[in-house]
N, C-alpha and C positions, 0 to 999 in steps of 0.2 A: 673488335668487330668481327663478327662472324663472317668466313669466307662463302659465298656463296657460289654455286656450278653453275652456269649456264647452257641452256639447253645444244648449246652448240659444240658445248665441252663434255659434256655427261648426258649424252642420248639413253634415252627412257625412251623404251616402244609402249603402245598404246595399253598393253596389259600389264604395266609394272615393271616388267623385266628388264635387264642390259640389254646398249646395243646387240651386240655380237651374239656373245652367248644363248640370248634367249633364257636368261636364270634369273627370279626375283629371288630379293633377299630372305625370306624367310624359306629358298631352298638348298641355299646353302649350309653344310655341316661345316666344323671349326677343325676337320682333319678333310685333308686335301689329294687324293692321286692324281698325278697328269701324267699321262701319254700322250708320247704323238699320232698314234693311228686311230684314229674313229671306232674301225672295227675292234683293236684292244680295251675300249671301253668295256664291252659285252661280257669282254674274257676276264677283267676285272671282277665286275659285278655279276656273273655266273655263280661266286662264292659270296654273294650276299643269301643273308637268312631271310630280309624285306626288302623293299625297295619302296619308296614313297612319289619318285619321280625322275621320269626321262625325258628329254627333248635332242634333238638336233638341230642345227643350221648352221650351213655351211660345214668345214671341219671341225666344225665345236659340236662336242657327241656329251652328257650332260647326262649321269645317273646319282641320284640322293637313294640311301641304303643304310642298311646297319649290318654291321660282320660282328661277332661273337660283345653284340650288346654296344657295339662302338659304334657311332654314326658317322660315314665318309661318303663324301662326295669324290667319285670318279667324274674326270673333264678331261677330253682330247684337246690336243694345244696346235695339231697341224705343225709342218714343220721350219724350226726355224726360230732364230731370237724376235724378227718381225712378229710373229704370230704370240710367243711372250708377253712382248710389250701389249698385247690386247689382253692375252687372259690373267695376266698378273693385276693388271690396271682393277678389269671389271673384276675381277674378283674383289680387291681389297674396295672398290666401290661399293661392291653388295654388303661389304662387311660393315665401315666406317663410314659411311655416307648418307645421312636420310632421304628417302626419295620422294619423301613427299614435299621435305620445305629445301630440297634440295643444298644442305647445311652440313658439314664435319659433324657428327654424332661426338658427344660429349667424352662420350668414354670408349678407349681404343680397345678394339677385339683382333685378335693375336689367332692368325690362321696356317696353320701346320701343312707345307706342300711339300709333296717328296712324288719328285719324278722319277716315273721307270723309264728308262730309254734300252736303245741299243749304239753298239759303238764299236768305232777298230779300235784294237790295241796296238800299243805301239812298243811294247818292251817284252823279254825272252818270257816273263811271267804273269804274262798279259795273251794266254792262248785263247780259243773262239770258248765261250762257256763260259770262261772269267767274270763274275761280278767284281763290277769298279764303284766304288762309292770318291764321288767329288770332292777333296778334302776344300781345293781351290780352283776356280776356272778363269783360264785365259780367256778374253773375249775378243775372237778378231773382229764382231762386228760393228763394233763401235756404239751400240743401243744406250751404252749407259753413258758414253760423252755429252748425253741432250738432257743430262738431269741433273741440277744442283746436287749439292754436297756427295756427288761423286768422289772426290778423295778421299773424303773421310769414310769410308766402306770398302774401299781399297788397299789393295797389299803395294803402295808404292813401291817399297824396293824391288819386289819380287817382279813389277812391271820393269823399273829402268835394269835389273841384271837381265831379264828376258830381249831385252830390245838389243841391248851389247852382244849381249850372245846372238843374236839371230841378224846381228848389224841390219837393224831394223828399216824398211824405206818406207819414209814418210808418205808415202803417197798413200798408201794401203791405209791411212788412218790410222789414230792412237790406240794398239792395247789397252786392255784392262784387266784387272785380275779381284776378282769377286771372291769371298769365301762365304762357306756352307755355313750353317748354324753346328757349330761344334758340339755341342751335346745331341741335336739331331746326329748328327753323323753315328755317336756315338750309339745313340738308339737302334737304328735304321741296320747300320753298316755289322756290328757284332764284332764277332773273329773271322767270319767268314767269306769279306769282302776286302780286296786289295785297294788303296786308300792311296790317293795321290792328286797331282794336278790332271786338271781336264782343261783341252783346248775347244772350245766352241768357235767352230766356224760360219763362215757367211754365205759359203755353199758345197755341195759334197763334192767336186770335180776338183780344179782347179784350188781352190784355199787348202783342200787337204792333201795337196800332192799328187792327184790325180792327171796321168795327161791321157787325153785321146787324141783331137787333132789338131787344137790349139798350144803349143808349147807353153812352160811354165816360166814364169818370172824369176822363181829361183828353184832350177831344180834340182837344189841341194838343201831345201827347207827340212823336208821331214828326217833327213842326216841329223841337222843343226837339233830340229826337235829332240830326239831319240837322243840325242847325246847330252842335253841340260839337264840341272838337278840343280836344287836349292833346297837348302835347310832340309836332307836327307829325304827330300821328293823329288819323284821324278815324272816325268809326264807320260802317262799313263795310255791315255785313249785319245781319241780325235768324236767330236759328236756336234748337235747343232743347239742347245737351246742351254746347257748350264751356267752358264754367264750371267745372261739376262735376267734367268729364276733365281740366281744367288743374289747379284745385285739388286734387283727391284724389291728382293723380299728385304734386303737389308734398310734399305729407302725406306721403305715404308711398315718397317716393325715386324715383319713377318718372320716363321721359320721356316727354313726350304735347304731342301739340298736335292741330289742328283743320283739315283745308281741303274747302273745301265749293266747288262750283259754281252759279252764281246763277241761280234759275229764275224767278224774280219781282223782277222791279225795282217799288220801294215808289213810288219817284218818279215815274216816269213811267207806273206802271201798266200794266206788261205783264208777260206769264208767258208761259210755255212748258209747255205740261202733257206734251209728248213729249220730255221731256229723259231719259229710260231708255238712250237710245241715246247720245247724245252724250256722258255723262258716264263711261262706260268710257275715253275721254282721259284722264282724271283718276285711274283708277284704274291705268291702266298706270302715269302718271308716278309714282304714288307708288310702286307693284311694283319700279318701278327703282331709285326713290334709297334705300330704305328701310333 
């Protein structure tokens, strides 16, 4: 029996489109860039050769293009595994889903997302500038606890050795540990991008070690951090959304992975707050291999 969406479950606005997004199905391409800023959509699609179509709403910023004869959709995700959970959804909605008899589409379509972010580093070879590609992400925010066959798309062990080591408090909710699509990585990532675990947090203050004038829970986490390694990785960066996009893509068939450029080194405590301009490096390489 065919499963059927309910209009309460799968909101269709009046012109076609997903809720959130504002994007009907036939504007999505089968390759995918997400960022988190709105405005870096522009800067995306500045090297497009066409563009067929844009919308906004809300922090969802939406351009369909073609780069060197390849057709991709640039989409802003706003920040956050929350804000995931909506554009990973509606996207594989636009993808798999009919919207008119509102029914699973027979035949699965297989959607290639590869986030650009930004990120601290957390290790001596992790300086501001550094491209990190996601081999694995920790998720401290618990997004993927609310989805069936979560284990199976999971690095269990890599979860239970990370809890010991971080003699983990239950209260903060269960980690998770998602991985990239390994030949993406390989695609995407090259020689030219250092390759490890990513932690996804639940927010930039306080989950990443940050104190201003509420003291921390443990403020010897990002020690604990800095000092794990498993199976010759080591945890790399601190960022808020690669967890979510590893996991949900792994749910539900997709390929996704993660590479961000370092603007804050945690270690040595430097940042770059003019990194808008250098990080278009990162977004051509990815325009290329994609």
């Amino acid at each position: 029996m065919e499963k059927y969406f309910a209009p309460s479950e799968l909101i269709i606005n009046e012109d076609g489109s997903c809720f959130h997004l504002h994007v009907r199905p036939e504007q999505l391409a089968d390759r995918v860039i997400l960022v988190g800023d709105p405005g870096r959509v522009e800067t995306v699609a500045s090297h497009f050769e066409t563009r067929e179509f844009d919308v906004s709403s809300r922090e969802f910023h939406t351009i369909t293009g073609t780069y060197q004869g390849k057709r991709i959709t640039v989409q802003s995700t706003g920040i956050g595994c929350d804000n995931i959970d909506i554009v990973v959804n509606e996207l594989d909605a636009l993808a798999n889903i009919d919207f008119q008899t509102r029914t699973e589409k027979p035949q699965h379509r297989t959607l290639t997302l590869v986030r650009i972010g930004t990120c601290g580093g957390l290790q001596p070879n992790t300086p501001v500038g550094t491209f990190i590609a996601s081999v694995k992400s920790i998720g401290f925010d618990g997004l993927l606890n609310y989805y069936a066959g979560r284990n199976e798309v999971c690095d269990l062990e890599l979860e239970e050795a990370f809890k010991q080591h971080m003699n983990w408090n239950p209260q903060k909710g269960a980690p998770y540990v998602a991985n990239a699509d390994i030949d993406l990585i390989n695609q995407i990532a090259g020689d030219d991008m250092v390759r490890g675990i990513t932690i996804a947090c639940g927010g930039f203050y306080g989950p990443q070690g940050r104190e201003l004038r509420i003291p921390l829970a443990d403020p010897q986490q990002n020690k604990k951090v800095e000092a794990f390694e498993y199976n010759g990785l080591k945890i790399c960066n601190f960022e808020m959304e690669s967890s979510a996009l590893a996991g949900l893509s792994s749910l539900l068939g997709h390929r996704a992975m993660t590479c961000c450029m370092v603007i804050a080194n945690r270690l040595i405590k430097e940042a770059n707050t003019g990194y808008k301009n250098s990080i278009d490096t990162l977004i051509q390489k990815v325009l290329e291999r994609i």
